[in-house]
C-alpha positions in Angstrom: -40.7 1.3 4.3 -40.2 -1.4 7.0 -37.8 -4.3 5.6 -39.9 -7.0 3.8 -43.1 -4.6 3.2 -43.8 -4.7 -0.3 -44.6 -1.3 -2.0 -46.2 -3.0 -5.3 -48.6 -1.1 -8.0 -48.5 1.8 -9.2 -49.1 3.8 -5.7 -45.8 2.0 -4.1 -43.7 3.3 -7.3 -45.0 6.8 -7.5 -44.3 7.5 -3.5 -40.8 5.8 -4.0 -40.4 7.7 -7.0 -41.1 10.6 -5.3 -39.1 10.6 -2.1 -35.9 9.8 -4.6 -36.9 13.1 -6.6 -37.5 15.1 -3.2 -34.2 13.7 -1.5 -32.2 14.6 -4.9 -33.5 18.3 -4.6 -32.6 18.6 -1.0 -29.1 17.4 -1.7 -28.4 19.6 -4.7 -30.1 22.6 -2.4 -27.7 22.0 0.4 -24.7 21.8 -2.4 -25.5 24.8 -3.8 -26.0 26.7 -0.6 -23.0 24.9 1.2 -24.8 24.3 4.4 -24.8 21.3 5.1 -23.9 20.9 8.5 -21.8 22.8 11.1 -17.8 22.9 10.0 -16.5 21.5 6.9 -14.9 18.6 5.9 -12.9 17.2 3.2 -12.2 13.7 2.4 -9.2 14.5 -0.3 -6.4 16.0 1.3 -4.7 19.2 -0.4 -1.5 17.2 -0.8 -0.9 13.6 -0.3 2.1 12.7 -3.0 5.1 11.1 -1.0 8.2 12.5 -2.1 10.7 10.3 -4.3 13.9 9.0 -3.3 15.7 7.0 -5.2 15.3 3.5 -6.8 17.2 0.5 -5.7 18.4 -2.3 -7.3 18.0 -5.8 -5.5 18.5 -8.4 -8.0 18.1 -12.2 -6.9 19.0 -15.1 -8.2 15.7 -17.5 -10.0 14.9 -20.1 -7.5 13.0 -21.4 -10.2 15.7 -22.5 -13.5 15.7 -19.2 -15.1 17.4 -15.8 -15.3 17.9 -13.5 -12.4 15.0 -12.1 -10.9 15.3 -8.2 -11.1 13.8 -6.5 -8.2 13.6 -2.6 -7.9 12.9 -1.0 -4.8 11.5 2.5 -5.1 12.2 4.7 -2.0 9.9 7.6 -0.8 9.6 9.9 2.1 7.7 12.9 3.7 4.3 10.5 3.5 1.3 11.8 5.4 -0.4 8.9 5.2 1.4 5.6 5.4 -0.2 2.3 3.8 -0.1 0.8 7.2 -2.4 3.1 8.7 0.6 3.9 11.5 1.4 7.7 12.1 4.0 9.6 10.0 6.9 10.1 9.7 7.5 6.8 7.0 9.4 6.0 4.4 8.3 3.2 2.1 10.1 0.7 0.5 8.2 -0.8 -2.7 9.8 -3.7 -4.1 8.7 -5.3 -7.6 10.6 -7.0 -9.9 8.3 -5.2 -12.7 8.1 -8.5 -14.9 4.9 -10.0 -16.8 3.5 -12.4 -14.3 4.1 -16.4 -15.1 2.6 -19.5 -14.6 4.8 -20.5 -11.5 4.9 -19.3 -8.3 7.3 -17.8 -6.3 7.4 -17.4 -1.8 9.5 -14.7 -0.7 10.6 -12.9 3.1 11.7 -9.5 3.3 13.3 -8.2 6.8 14.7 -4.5 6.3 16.4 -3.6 9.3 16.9 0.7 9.9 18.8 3.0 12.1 17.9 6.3 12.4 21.2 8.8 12.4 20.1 11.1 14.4 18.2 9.3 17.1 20.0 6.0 17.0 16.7 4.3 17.2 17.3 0.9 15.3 14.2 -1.7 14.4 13.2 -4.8 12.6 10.7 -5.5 9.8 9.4 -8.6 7.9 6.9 -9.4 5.6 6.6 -12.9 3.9 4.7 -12.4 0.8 3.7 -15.3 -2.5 2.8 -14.3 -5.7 3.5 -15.0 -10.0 5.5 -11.4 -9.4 7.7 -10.2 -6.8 5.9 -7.6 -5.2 6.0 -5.7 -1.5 5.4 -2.6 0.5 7.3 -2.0 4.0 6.5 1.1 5.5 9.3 2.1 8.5 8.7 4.6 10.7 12.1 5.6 12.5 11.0 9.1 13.4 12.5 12.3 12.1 16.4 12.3 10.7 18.8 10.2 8.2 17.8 6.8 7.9 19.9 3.8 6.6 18.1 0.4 5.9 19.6 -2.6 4.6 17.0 -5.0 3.1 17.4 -8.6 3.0 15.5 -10.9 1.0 14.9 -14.6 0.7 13.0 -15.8 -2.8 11.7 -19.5 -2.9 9.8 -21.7 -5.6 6.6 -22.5 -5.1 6.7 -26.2 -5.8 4.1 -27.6 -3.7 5.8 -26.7 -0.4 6.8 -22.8 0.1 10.8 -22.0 0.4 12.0 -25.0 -2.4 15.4 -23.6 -3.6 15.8 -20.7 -1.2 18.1 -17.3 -3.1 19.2 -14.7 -0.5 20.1 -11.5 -1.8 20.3 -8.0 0.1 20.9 -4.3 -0.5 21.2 -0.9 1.3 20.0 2.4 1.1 19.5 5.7 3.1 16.6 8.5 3.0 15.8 11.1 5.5 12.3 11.1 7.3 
């Protein structure tokens, strides 16, 4: 069917009807058979869990007039298939401060600075991020060895201008990639 023909009446429905039927049977043939094409391919990999580290604790103080804002990092290695599309190896940094979201908002920066052991390969990232919650992902890729990171963290009100009341709070860690 060319697009904008019109298959109307009862002819139109029984041919689309038909080819629908036709290429259903030809797919479930082909599954059964298994050829459906030279090679094979899989989209799912056999094993694409990261491996847990260790969770971090990076409390801030409320830019807004409230409590502390308690931010967890979770740490994980050996990842096949970073977030940020970048090749392995990574290790991941997840931060959330796990809470029920509110009605005001909060602006924050993250920079976590690494330095590989082994290597002594040293690098930067930073990712500015707004949201009810505190919540991040940084992916570092330092290559294969002990890693240390230190993440820094700046958490601001959102009180029509980003960054009002700006907290600072850091903490360190260490995995191996």
């Amino acid at each position: 069917m060319i697009s904008g023909e019109s298959m109307t009446g009862r002819a139109g429905s029984r041919a689309a009807f038909r080819a629908g039927i036709g290429a259903v049977i030809v797919g479930l043939v082909a599954a059964l058979v298994g050829v459906v094409g030279p090679g094979s391919a899989s989209a799912i990999p056999d094993y694409t869990e990261p491996n847990y580290v260790t969770t971090l604790n990076c409390t801030s103080a409320n830019p807004w007039p409230a409590g502390p804002v308690k931010i967890r990092v979770d740490v994980f290695n050996d990842i096949r298939f970073p977030a940020d599309g970048l090749p392995g190896p990574a290790i991941a940094l997840i931060g959330t401060d796990r809470a029920k979201p509110v009605a005001l908002e909060y602006t924050y920066d993250v920079t976590v600075s690494w330095r590989n052991l082994r290597t002594g390969r040293t690098g930067t990232v930073f990712v500015p991020g707004r949201g009810f919650t505190v919540k991040w992902q940084i992916d570092i890729h330092p290559g294969r060895g002990p890693v240390v990171f230190t993440i820094k963290q700046k958490l601001g009100a959102l009180a029509f201008v980003p960054m009002v009341n700006p907290q600072y709070s850091s903490c360190s860690g260490r995995a191996t990639a």
